[in-house]
Phi, psi and omega in degrees: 000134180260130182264151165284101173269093189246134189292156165319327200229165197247141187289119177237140208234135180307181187268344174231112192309297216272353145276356219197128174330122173308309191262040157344117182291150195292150146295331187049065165216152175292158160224158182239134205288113181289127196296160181318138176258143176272099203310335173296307168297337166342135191237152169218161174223128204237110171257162171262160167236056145342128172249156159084039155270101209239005176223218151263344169270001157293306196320297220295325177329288177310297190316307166286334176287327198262008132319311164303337185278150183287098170130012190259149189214002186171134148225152168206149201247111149258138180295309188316310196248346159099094178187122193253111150247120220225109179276122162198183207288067181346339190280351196222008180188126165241160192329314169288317164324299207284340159304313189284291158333304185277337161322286169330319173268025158098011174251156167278142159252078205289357163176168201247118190268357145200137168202163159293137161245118178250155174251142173212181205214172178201131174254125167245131197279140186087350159293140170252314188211167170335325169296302166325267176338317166287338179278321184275323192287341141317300154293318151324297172321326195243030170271122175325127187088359189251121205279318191206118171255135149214171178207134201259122152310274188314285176298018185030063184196177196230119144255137179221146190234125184218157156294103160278028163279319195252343191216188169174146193322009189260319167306316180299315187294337179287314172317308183292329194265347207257325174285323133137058150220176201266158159202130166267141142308099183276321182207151168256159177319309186300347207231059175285312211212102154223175158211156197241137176213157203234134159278152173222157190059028180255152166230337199212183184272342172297313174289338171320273185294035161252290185312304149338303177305325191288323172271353148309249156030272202310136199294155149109358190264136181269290202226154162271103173231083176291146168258085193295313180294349176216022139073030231230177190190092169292151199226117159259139172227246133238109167301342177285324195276316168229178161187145153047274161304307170308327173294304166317319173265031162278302174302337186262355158329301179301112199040048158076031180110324168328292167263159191214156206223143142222189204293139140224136175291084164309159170283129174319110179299347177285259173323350160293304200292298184312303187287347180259333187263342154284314191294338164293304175314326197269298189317318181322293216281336178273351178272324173306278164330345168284302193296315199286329174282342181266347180284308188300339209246329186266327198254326187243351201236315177277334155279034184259345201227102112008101002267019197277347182273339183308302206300314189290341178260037166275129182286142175272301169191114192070200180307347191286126203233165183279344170291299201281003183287291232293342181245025152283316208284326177279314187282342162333286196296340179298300178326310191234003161256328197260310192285004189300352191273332159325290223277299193282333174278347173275338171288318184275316191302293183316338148311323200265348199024075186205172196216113154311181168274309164332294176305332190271329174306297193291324188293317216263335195246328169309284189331314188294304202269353193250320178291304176286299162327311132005289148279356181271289155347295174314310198304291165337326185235020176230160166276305203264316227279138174219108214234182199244118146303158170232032180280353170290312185296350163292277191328292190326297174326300212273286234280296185287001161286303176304333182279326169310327185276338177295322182306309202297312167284328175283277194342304182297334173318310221287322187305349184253346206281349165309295188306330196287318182299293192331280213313309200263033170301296208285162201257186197288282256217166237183124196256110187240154205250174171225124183240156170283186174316310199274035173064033162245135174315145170247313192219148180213140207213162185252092222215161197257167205291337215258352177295327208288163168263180175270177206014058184274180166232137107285149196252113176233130192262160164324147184052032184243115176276127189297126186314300186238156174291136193190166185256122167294158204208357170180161183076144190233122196220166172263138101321088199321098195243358178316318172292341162252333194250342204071008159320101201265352159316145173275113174257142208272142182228114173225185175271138193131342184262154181296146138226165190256143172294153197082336143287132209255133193293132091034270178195164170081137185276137167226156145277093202259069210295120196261134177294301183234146181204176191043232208283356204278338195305171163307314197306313168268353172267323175331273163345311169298299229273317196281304180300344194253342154283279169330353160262335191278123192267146210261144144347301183274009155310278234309326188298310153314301177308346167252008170295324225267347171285328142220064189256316202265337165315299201292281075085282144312335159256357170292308212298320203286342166301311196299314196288310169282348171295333175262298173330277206296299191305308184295334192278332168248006156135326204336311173278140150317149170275350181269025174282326184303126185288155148330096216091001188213156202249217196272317172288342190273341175276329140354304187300308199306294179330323200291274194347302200307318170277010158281330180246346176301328181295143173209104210289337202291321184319310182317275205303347201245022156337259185292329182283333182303301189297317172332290221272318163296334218252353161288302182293284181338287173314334173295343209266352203271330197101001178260056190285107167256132192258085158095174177306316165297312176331292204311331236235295180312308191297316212274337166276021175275144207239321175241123179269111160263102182253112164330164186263297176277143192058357164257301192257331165274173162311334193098323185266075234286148139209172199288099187251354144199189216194115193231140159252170191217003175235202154294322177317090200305162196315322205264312198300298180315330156320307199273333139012269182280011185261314195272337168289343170254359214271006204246345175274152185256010192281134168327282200296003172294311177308293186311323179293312177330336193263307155349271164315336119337307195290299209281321183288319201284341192286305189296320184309305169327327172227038179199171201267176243255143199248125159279329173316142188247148196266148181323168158238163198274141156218139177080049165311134186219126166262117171262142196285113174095011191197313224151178159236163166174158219210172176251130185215078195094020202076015172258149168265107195247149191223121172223105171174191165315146161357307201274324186271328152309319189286341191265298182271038161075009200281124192287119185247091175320178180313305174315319196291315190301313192293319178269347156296310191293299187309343170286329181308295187323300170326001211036064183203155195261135162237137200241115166271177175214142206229132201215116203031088143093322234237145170283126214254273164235193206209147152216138177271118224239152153242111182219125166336117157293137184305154198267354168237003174323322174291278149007290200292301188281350184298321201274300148350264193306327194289353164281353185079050189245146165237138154316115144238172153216173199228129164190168182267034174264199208258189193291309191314273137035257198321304226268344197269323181272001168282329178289358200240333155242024149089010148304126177271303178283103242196103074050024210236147196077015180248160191262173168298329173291326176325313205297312195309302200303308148341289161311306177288355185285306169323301183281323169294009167263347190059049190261114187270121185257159190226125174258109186233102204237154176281020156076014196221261174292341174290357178325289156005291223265002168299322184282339189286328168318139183301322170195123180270127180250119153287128197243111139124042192258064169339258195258051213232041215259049150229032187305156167265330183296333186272192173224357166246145157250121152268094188312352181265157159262081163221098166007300172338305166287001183285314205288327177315320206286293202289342152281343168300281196325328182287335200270318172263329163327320192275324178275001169289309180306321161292357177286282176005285162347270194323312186279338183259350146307287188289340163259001169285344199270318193286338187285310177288305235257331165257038142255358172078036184268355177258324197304003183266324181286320193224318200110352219236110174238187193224126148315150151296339177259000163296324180270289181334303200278010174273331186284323182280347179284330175313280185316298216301326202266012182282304189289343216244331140333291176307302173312247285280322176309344150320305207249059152306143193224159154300141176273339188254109155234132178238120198244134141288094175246154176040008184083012168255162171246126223224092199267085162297149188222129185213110218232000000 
């Protein structure tokens, strides 16, 4: 039995997880756990945009017909706006019935303005090149109920966005086995939080749907999914409600104990699949190679060597000799057993009516092999005829494909191996502690990693990786934060600080109350956020996908030109016979050209150009601390001309603090503190904070030496934050006023000589001053400081020589900004502007044709991310499911800006170079098996020969792409000792 450690009162978790800081501090406030809802009723709700509502007797029209339907609980109509809102059960109706309904009664439903949307992943099976992926994302499109598809070559999967009113992934998966390719479910929208549990003591299905009733029951449970046959039992659930542990002993509930439940672990469904598509390739290709090396060895090597070519040119009956029996009898099975895979993906494209690498495969080797069955026919029924087979050019053929697609795919493994190390960070297992009241251990058990729950405690010892995301909660360590952030410093862990799961202790024990588990940690989202870019297709994909509509039709009208283009000129004479090789007649050498230009061509290079480089340059980056989300981000990052950088938390620390405090009235130090204490205490702004800490220091200090004030601070009313200038509030009945300059000019407050002189002068300093204004009149002043980062300077200096120009932008005053641009080396500044200000910037910027980059803490900068071409959140630590940015750098480090936009220059230029490459070997390859040098040099490409250049293309496409692993940062900047040590590395 697993004990549960939970504080009294339970941690309430947003309604969106994947929005909100992972390691957030707990609130600690009670909730009250709501009792089970009966899964039937469950309700939804769906409007309409109804036409041809012209009174009150359509509404009452409407009202009734769909009043009448089962499972409609509430309807309401406006006439005013033509809008129907409609509540009903899903388990007993859905959004097209009720569509379907109000049609019927003579109304239009011209578009449906809220539903729902689910998501689901898929692995799918059986692509070969770009054409697949465009023909199944085409069908998927038109399946009733599917909003959005795409499907990734190169990861072989789908994400599809659907109405689970009108479809669901089982319907979706039909579609897909319907398009003539294979699909697993990898995950649905519903399966954020499962766990897989293996039953032990059920014998029949009745104790199955006993254990199910038990777990239907149990608060927190979403969905059910059994496994009769292996006994097995899926569980989606709420973390907030449950977990894990809980569930087992829920299951053990059952007939007093009787049945019993532990963890069972599935296998990685990637890596299973990955590991199932080499060994099929590679067995294909060693069963082919049985046939195909003795066909090649009867056809090229023994009539050559004495007596053995005597024995294979002995007639059998008529011309039929025993060399053409055995190398018909061997390539039959390569043709239509090993190659069946040909025949059925060229049956489904053509169903599909789009055309593959498969057609192009089946056309070039039936042609070989239907020709050579010809002459083994000829031979059979004549004395004299005497022709050349070509079944070693089928067998052959098929064998250097099949070797080409093995290569292709254990390469393509190698484009994930970034993502696979993330995934096997966090370690199996866990120390979970059970504490009493007074924080003394009671009990400690070793439990696997996939049990914790939210608010456990664990216990992590030195060289030990932290399970899970969490609040130190005792004990103090350095922490390996590398494998997630790229941070190669050890960073101090004391209690009150986050730590991320997968990351490694140091020195020191620590005690960790976990926050985030499961799919919620940093750790599984980095990993989503990295698989949802490797699936998200880059622009200049689109260049393949419009090659690939017509590349293999074109492709197939080259061979038959190629063919008759030899063909016709010899049969009337045109050519010399001594152009004809030995052994062969006109059609055959026609043919051989045909062939060659069926199969040299290869559509896979094309396709597999952009997802591949993509896919490396993604996981590199994740592993660096750089998450760019997908191919557009990549393809955007690489053309920016400008950087616009925030002030605070970008180019400074972030971390404001109180360097004096000036009055300017009578009023004493402490009365002002608590003033300006009580007037600041309801704003997030840093500096509201940082005086707050201050301001603490300094009241505790004067009570030490004067006697000690019991008063308790005032509290603030009619509180207001105005954005970009201040706060202000009533505090004991004074109208208290706190901020900059502009929020005195707005309320009419006179900032005198003196004030100005201690203003300019803190400014010159690079430092912000905050006035504080008390009835009308300026009470006092502080003066604020915040660091500039130690490599900012480095970073925009490196910038420009790439040819970037800096700006910055912020809401301090003139004075400020200019004094800390000046100090990293910013020409152009920004100063004074709100958020909204920033955006309106950015865009000015761009109305100049300048592709701009934004970089921000991801929080008040939202505004100016989305308007950037590309939005960076910079120091979003574990915050990697902001939406605004299109980059995340989990470090608050300058560094990665210059990593984000060189990476993106660096797989852009090699996609181009894929590109080069593929449309170089098939402009070149094409003409050169078509026999366009032979009248000149003599130089013809064999068919199997032209196959093993095709299967040579993809490989040298993906193993291009693989050169983007040994990426390096081009910028590293170490602080030691306060010197700063700047490396450069290309």
């Amino acid at each position: 039995m697993y004990t549960n450690v939970r504080d009294k009162k339970t941690e309430q978790n947003g309604r969106d997880y994947l929005k909100r800081p992972l390691l957030e501090p707990p609130n600690s406030i009670c909730i009250t756990i709501p009792e089970p809802v009966d899964k039937l009723e469950k309700k939804k709700t769906v409007m309409f945009r109804i036409g041809n509502i012209r009174c009150a007797s359509c509404v009452i029209s409407i009202e009734s017909v769909l009043g009448e339907l089962k499972g409609v609980k509430r309807v309401s109509v406006s006439p005013i706006q033509g809008q129907a809102e409609i509540e009903y059960v899903p388990k007993l109706i859905n959004t097209k019935m009720i569509k379907e309904t109000i049609e019927d009664a003579g109304f239009p439903v011209n578009e449906i303005l809220k539903q729902d949307i689910a998501v689901c992943r898929l692995r799918i099976k059986g692509m070969a090149c770009t054409s697949c992926s465009e023909s199944l994302e085409r069908a998927l499109k038109l399946l009733d109920g599917v909003k959005k598809a795409v499907v990734g070559l190169a990861l072989q999967e789908a994400k599809v966005h659907f109405d689970p009113n009108v479809t669901d992934p089982d319907r979706i998966i039909e579609a897909i086995e319907d398009s003539g390719f294979g699909a697993d479910l990898i995950s649905s929208g519903n399966e954020v939080n499962k766990v897989h549990l293996k039953l032990e003591g059920v014998s029949s299905v009745e104790d199955i749907n006993t254990v199910k009733s038990y777990l239907e029951l149990a608060i927190g449970v979403n969905h059910i999914e059994l496994d009769l046959e292996e006994n097995r039992v899926t569980v989606n659930y709420d973390p907030d409600l449950t977990g894990p542990r809980s569930l087992i002993e829920r299951v053990q509930e059952v007939d007093h104990g009787s049945c019993k439940a532990s963890l069972y672990t599935p296998p990685r469904q990637r890596e299973t699949e990955q590991q199932h598509e080499i060994n099929m390739y590679r067995d294909q290709f060693l069963l082919s190679c049985l046939f195909s090396v003795p066909v090649f060895i009867f056809s090229m090597v023994l009539p050559m060597l004495p007596p053995f070519g005597h024995w294979l040119e002995y007639k059998i009956y008529k011309m039929f000799t025993v060399g053409l029996l055995l190398r018909w009898i061997l390539c039959t099975p390569v043709q239509f057993i090993v190659g069946r895979r040909f025949y059925r993906g060229s049956y489904h494209a053509l169903r599909r009516k789009s055309a593959n690498m498969d057609v192009l495969v089946a056309m070039g080797t039936n042609a070989a092999y239907l020709y050579s069955v010809y002459i083994a026919v000829k031979a059979l029924s004549s004395d004299t005829f005497e022709g050349q087979d070509f079944f070693e050019t089928s067998a052959t053929l098929i064998s250097f494909i099949l070797l080409g697609k093995y290569l292709e795919v254990v390469a393509k493994g190698k484009t994930s191996d970034a993502l696979a190390k993330l995934t096997d960070l966090a370690p199996d297992s866990a120390r979970l502690l059970t504490l009493d009241d007074d924080r003394n251990v009671v009990s400690e058990v070793e439990i696997s990693t996939q049990l914790i729950q939210r608010n456990d405690i664990i216990k992590i010892i030195p060289g030990e990786k932290v399970p899970v995301d969490g609040i130190v909660i005792d004990g103090q360590s350095y922490m390996n934060e590398s494998m997630i952030t790229g941070e190669a410093r050890a960073i101090a862990k004391k209690p009150g600080d986050k730590v991320i799961g997968g990351t490694v202790t140091e020195n020191g024990c620590l005690l960790v109350k976990a926050t985030h588990v499961g799919s919620e940690t940093a750790l599984s989202q980095i990993v989503q956020l990295v698989e949802a870019a490797q699936l998200a297709r880059a622009p200049v994909q689109k260049i393949a996908d419009l090659i690939s509509r017509f590349f293999v039709p074109a492709v197939v009208l080259a061979a038959l030109i190629t063919w008759l283009g030899w063909l016709i000129p010899g049969v009337m004479g045109i050519y010399p016979e001594h152009w004809i090789p030995k052994g062969m007649d006109k059609l055959e050498l026609a043919l051989q050209f045909g062939i060659s230009v069926l199969v040299v061509a290869c559509p896979c290079a094309l396709g597999l150009a952009t997802p591949t480089a993509v896919m490396v340059a993604t996981g590199k980056g994740a592993s660096l601390g750089v998450l760019i989300k997908g191919g557009n981000a990549l393809e955007k990052a690489h053309k920016v001309k400008a950087i616009v950088f925030d002030k605070t938390g970008t180019l400074t620390v972030g971390k404001p603090e109180i360097v004096c405090v000036m009055l300017f009235t009578s009023m004493s130090m402490g009365d002002f503190c608590d003033v300006v204490m009580a007037a600041e205490t309801n704003s997030e702004h840093p500096i509201a904070k940082a005086f707050l800490e201050h301001a603490r220091k300094l009241r505790q200090k004067i009570e030490s030496i004067n006697q000690p004030n019991n008063q308790h601070l005032t509290e603030v009313r009619d509180f207001e934050v105005h954005p970009g200038t201040g706060v202000s509030g009533k505090v004991g009945g004074k109208m208290v006023l706190v901020g900059n300059k502009r929020l005195m000019q707005t309320f009419n407050v006179t900032v005198g000589p003196e004030i100005e002189g201690y203003v300019s002068e803190n400014e010159q300093l690079s430092r912000t001053c905050v006035l504080v204004a008390i009835d009308g009149k300026v009470a006092g002043a502080f003066a604020v400081t915040d660091p500039v980062k130690p490599e900012a300077q480095h970073v925009v200096s490196y910038l420009r020589s790439m040819g970037i120009s800096s700006i910055m932008v912020t809401g301090d005053n003139w004075a400020t900004a200019t004094a800390i641009a000046k100090e990293v080396g910013i020409e152009k500044v920004f100063a004074e502007t709100d958020p909204g200000g920033k955006a309106d910037r950015i865009k000015d910027l761009q109305m100049k044709g300048l592709s701009v980059a934004m970089v921000g803490d991801g929080i008040n900068d939202s505004p100016a991310l989305v308007a950037a071409d590309v939005g960076m959140a910079i120091g979003a630590g574990t915050d990697v499911a902001i939406e605004a940015a299109d980059v995340v750098l989990i470090k608050s480090n300058l560094e990665d800006v210059v990593t984000a936009v060189d990476l993106s220059r660096k797989t852009i230029s090699r996609i181009r170079v894929n590109y080069v490459w593929a449309l170089a070997y098939n402009i070149l390859g094409v003409p050169v098996a078509s026999g366009i040098l032979y009248p000149f040099t003599g130089i013809r490409l064999p068919p199997w020969l032209a196959g093993a250049c095709m299967a040579a293309s993809s490989l040298s496409v993906v193993c291009s792409s693989l050169l983007l692993q040994s990426y390096r940062k081009p910028l590293v900047v170490e602080d030691t000792k306060g010197q700063n040590h700047c490396s450069k590395s290309r």
